[in-house]
Structures are given as structure tokens and as C-alpha cells.
MIDOSE-1310 file (N, C-alpha, C; in nm, 2 decimals, decimal comma, always signed):
residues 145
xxxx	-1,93/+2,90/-0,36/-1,80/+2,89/-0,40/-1,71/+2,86/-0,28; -1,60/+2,77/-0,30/-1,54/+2,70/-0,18/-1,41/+2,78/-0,20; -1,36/+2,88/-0,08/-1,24/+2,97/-0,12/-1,12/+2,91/+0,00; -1,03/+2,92/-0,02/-0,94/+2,84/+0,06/-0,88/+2,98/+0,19
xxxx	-0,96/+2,96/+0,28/-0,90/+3,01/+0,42/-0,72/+3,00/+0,49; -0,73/+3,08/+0,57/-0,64/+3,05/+0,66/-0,64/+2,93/+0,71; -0,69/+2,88/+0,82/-0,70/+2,81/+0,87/-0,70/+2,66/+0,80; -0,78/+2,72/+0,70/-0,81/+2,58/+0,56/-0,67/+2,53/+0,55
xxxx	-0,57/+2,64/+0,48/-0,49/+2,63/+0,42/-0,38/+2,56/+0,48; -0,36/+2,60/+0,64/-0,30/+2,52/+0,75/-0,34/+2,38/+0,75; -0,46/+2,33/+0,78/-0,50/+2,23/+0,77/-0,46/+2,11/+0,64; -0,45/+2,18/+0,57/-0,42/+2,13/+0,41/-0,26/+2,10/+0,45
xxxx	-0,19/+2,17/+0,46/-0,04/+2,15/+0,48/-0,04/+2,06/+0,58; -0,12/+2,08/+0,69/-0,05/+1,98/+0,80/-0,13/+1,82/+0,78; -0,26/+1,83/+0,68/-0,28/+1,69/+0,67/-0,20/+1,60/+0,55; -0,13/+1,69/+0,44/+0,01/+1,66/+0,36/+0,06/+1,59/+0,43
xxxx	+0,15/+1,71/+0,50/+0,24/+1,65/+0,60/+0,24/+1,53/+0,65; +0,13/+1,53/+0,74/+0,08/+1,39/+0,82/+0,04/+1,26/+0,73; +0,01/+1,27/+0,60/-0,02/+1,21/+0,52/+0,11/+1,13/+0,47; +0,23/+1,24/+0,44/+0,38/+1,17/+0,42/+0,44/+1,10/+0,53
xxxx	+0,43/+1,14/+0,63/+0,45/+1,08/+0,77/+0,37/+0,91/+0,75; +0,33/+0,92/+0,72/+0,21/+0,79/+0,71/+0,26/+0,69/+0,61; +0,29/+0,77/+0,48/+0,33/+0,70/+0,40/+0,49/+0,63/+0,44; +0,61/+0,67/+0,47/+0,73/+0,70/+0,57/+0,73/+0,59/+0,66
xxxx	+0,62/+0,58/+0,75/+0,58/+0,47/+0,83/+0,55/+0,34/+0,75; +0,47/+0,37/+0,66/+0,44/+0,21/+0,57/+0,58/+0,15/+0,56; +0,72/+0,17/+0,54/+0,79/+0,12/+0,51/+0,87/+0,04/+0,60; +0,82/+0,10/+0,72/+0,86/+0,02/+0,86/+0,79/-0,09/+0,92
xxxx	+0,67/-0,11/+0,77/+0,57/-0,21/+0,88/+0,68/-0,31/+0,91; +0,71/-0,47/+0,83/+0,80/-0,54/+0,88/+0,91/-0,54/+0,95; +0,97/-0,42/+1,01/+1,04/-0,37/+1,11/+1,04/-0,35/+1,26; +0,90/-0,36/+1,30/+0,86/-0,30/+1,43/+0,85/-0,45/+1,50
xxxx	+0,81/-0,44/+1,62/+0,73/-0,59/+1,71/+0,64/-0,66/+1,69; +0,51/-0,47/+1,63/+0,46/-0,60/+1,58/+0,35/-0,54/+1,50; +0,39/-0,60/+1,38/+0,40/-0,50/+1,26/+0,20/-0,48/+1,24; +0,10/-0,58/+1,24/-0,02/-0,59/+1,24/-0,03/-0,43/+1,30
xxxx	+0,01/-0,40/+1,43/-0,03/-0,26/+1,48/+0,04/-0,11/+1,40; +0,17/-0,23/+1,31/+0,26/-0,06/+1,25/+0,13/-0,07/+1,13; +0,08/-0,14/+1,09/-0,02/-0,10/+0,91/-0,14/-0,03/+1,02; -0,24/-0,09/+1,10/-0,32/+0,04/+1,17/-0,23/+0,13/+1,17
xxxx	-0,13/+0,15/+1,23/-0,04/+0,34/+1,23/-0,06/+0,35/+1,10; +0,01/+0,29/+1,05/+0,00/+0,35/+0,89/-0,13/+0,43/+0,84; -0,23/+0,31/+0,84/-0,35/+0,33/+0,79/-0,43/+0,45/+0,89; -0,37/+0,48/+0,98/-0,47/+0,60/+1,09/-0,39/+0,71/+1,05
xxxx	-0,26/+0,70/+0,98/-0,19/+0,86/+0,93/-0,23/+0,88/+0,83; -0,25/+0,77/+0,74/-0,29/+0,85/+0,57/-0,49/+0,88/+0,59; -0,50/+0,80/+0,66/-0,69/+0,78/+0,62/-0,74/+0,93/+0,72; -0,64/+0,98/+0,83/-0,67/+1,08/+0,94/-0,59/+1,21/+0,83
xxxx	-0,47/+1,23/+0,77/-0,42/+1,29/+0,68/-0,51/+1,36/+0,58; -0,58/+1,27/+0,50/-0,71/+1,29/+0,42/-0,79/+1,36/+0,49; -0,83/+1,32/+0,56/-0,97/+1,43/+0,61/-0,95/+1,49/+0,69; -0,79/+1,55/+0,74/-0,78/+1,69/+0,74/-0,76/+1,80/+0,60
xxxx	-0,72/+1,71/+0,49/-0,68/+1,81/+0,41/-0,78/+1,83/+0,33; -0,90/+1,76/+0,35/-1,05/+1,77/+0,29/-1,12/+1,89/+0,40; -1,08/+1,86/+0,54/-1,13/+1,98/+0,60/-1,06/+2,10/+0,57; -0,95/+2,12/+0,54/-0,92/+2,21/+0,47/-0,99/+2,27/+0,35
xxxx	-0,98/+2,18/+0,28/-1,07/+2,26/+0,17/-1,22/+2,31/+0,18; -1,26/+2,26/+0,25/-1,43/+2,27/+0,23/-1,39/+2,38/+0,41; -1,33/+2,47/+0,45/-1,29/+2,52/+0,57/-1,41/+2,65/+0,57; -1,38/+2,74/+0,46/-1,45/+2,84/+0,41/-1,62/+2,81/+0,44
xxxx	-1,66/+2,68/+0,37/-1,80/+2,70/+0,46/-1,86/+2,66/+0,63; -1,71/+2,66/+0,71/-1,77/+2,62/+0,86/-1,79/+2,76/+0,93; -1,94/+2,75/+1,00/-1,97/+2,83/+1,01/-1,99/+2,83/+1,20; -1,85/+2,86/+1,25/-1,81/+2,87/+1,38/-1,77/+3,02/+1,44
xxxx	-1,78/+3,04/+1,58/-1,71/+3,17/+1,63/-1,56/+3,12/+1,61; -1,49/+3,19/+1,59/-1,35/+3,22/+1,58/-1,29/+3,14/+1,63; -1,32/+3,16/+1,79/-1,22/+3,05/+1,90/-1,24/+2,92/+1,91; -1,40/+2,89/+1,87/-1,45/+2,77/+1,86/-1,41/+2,68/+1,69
xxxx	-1,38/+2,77/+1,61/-1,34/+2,73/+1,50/-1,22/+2,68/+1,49; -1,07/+2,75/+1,55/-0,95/+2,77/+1,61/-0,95/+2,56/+1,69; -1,02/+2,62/+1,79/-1,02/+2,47/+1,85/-1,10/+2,34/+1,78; -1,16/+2,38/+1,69/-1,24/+2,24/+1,62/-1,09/+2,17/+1,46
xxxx	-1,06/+2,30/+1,45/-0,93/+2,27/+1,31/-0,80/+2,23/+1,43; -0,77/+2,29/+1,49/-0,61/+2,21/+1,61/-0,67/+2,12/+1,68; -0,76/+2,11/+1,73/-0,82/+2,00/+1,82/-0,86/+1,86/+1,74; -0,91/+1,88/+1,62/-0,89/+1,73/+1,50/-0,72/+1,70/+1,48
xxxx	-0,69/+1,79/+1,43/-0,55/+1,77/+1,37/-0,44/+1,70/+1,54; -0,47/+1,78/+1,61/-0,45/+1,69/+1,75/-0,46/+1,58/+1,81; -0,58/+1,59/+1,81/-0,69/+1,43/+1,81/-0,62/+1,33/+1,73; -0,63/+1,35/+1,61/-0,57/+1,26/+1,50/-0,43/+1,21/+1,50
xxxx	-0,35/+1,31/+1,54/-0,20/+1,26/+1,59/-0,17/+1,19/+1,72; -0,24/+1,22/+1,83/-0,22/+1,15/+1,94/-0,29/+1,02/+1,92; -0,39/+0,99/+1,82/-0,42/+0,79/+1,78/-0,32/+0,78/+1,73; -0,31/+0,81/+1,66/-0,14/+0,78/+1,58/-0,04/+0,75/+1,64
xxxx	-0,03/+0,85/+1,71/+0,11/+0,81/+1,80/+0,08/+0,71/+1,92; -0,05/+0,70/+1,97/-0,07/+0,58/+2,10/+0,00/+0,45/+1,96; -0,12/+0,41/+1,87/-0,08/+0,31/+1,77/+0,06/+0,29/+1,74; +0,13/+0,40/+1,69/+0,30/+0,39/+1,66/+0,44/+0,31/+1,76
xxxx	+0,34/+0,38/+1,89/+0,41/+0,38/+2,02/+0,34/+0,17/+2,05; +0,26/+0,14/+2,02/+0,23/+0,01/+2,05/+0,28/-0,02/+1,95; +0,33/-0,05/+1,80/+0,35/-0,10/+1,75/+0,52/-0,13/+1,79; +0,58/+0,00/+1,84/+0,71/-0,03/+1,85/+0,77/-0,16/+2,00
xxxx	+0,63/-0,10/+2,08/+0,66/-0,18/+2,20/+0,58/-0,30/+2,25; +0,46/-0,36/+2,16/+0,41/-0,46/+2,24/+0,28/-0,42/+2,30; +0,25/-0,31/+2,32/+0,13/-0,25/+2,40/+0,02/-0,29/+2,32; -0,07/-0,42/+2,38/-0,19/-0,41/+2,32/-0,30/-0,42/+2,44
xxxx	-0,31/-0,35/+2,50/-0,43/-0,34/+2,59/-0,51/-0,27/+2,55; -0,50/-0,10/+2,50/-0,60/-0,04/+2,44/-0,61/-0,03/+2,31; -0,56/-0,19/+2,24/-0,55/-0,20/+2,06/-0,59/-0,35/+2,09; -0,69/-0,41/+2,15/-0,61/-0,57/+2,17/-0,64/-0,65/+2,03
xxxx	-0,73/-0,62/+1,93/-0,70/-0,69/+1,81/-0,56/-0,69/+1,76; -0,57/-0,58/+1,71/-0,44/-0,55/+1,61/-0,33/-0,59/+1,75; -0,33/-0,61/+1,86/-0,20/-0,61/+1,98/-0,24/-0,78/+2,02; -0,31/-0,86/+1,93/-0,34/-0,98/+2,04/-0,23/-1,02/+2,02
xxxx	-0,17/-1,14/+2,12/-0,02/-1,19/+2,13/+0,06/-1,12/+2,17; +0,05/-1,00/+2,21/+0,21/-0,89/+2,27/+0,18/-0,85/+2,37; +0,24/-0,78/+2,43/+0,22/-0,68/+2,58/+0,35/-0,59/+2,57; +0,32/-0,55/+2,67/+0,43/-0,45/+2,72/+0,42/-0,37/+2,92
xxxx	+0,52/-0,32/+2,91/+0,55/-0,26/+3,06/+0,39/-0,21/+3,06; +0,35/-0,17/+3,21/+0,21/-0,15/+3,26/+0,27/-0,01/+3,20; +0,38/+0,10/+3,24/+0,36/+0,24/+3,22/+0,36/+0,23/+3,03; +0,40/+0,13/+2,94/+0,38/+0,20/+2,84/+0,22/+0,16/+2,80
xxxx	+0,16/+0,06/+2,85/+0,02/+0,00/+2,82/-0,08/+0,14/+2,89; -0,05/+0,19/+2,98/-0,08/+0,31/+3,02/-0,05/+0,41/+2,95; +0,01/+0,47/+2,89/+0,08/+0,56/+2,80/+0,00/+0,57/+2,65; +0,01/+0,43/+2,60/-0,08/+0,41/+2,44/-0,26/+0,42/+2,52
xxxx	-0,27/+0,38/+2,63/-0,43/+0,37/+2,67/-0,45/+0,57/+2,67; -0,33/+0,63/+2,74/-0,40/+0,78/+2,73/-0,42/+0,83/+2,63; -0,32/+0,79/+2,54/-0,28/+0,86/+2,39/-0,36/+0,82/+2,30; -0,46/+0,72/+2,29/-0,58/+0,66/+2,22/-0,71/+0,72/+2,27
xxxx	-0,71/+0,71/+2,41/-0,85/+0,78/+2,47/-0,89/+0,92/+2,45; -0,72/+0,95/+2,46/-0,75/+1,12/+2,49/-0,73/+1,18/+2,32; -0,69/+1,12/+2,23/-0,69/+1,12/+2,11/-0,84/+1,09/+2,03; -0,90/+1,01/+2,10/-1,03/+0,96/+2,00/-1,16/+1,04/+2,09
xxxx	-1,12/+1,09/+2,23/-1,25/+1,15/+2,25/-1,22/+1,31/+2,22; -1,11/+1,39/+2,17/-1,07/+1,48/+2,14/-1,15/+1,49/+1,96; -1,12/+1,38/+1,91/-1,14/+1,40/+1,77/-1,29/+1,38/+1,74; -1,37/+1,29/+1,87/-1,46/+1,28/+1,83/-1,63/+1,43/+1,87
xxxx	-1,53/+1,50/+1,99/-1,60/+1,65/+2,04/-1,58/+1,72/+1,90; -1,47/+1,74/+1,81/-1,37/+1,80/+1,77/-1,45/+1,84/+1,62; -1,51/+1,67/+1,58/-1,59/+1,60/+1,49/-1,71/+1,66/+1,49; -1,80/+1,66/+1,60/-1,92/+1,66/+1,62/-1,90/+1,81/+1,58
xxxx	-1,86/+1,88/+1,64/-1,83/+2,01/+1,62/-1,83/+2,07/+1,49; -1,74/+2,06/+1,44/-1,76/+2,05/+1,29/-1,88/+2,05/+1,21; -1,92/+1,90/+1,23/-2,05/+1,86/+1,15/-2,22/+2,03/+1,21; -2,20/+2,04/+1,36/-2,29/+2,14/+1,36/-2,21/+2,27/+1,29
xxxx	-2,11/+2,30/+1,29/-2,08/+2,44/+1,18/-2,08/+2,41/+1,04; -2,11/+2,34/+0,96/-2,13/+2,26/+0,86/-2,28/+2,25/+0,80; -2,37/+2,27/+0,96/-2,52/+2,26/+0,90/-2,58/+2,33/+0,83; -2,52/+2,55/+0,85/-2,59/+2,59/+0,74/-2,58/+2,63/+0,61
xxxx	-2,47/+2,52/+0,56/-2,46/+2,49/+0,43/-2,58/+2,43/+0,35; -2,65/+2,40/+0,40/-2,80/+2,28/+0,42/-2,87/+2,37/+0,35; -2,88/+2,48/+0,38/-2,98/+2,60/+0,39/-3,11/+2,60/+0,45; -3,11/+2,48/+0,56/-3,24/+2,46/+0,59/-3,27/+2,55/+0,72
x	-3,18/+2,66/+0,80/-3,22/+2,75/+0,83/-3,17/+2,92/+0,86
């Protein structure tokens, strides 16, 4: 039986949240520099939104120490916003060095190409420790030990 936690239940609100933030953004795609990089923002708020508020729900069977649980639920939810915001932050200015699909044709100042490069790096290897984490407190739902 899947019971809705603390921590679940935070997670659920803040991937809402993040999820309307996303939607909010869709409306600014043809607005920005350069809009190809605002639909990735878009698309990394609602698609990152969802699967926090799915880790929410299914919260009750991760089966972590406390502190390590604490930092796997803020540390995704973290993770997930700082892609978002490197992407946002390129879409508004040109920055495609660490997006160069979605950024081919634009640039920007070296300090903000620096700035979306920290905010993507430190964002995606955050989500992906964050991730992995997860998935092992997750395993003895398996019941295979």
C-alpha cells in the first residue's frame, strides 16, 4: 500500500508547482531570443515537474537513512531546477555552448555561456547522483532481498 509521506507530499507540491511554472513559460516561447531553447525550458519544467510529483507518490516505499533520503528528494528537486534555469537563462540570452543544438546560431557574453555551462552541469550531475540514489532505495520493493 502506497501511503503519502512527508517528504512525498512536499515533493508532490513542489513538482505542481514546477510543473505550472513550466506551463507559464510555454507561453513565452515566441518571446525570448531564441525561442527553440524556451520549448526545451518548457519541456524540462513540465517533463522534470512529473517525476517529481510521481516521486512523490511512490515516496513511502524508498527505503533510505533519513539524511540520505532528505538529500535524494531536495537534491532531484534541485537538480531539476538548476537545468531549467541554465536552459531559461539561455533561452533569454543567446547562450548556446552548453545547449549547442537547441542554441546553434546564438551566443552570448563568455560570463553568461559560463553561467548556463555551471547551471546545466551542476544541475544534471546533481540529478543524476540524486537519481541513482533513488533507484538503490527503490530496490527492496523487488523483494529480491
Amino acid at each position: 500500500m502506497i501511503e503519502l509521506t512527508k517528504i512525498g507530499a512536499q515533493l508532490i507540491f513542489i513538482g505542481i508547482a514546477f510543473f505550472t511554472v513550466g506551463l507559464i513559460q510555454g507561453a513565452f516561447i515566441p518571446k525570448v531570443k531564441n525561442s527553440r531553447m524556451a520549448l526545451s525550458g518548457h519541456l524540462t519544467a513540465v517533463q522534470c515537474a512529473m517525476a517529481l510529483a510521481i516521486f512523490g507518490v511512490i515516496w513511502s516505499q524508498v527505503v533510505l537513512p533519513l539524511l540520505l533520503a532528505q538529500f535524494v528528494a531536495y537534491g532531484t528537486a534541485l537538480g531539476f531546477v538548476l537545468i531549467w534555469l541554465g536552459i531559461t537563462l539561455a533561452s533569454l540570452t543567446g547562450a548556446s555552448t552548453a545547449l549547442p543544438i537547441a542554441g546553434a546560431g546564438f551566443s552570448a557574453s563568455d560570463s553568461i555561456e559560463k553561467a548556463v555551462m555551471i547551471l546545466v552541469r551542476l544541475g544534471s550531475i546533481l540529478s543524476l547522483i540524486t537519481c541513482t540514489v533513488l533507484v538503490v532505495g527503490l530496490i527492496p520493493i523487488l523483494g529480491l532481498f
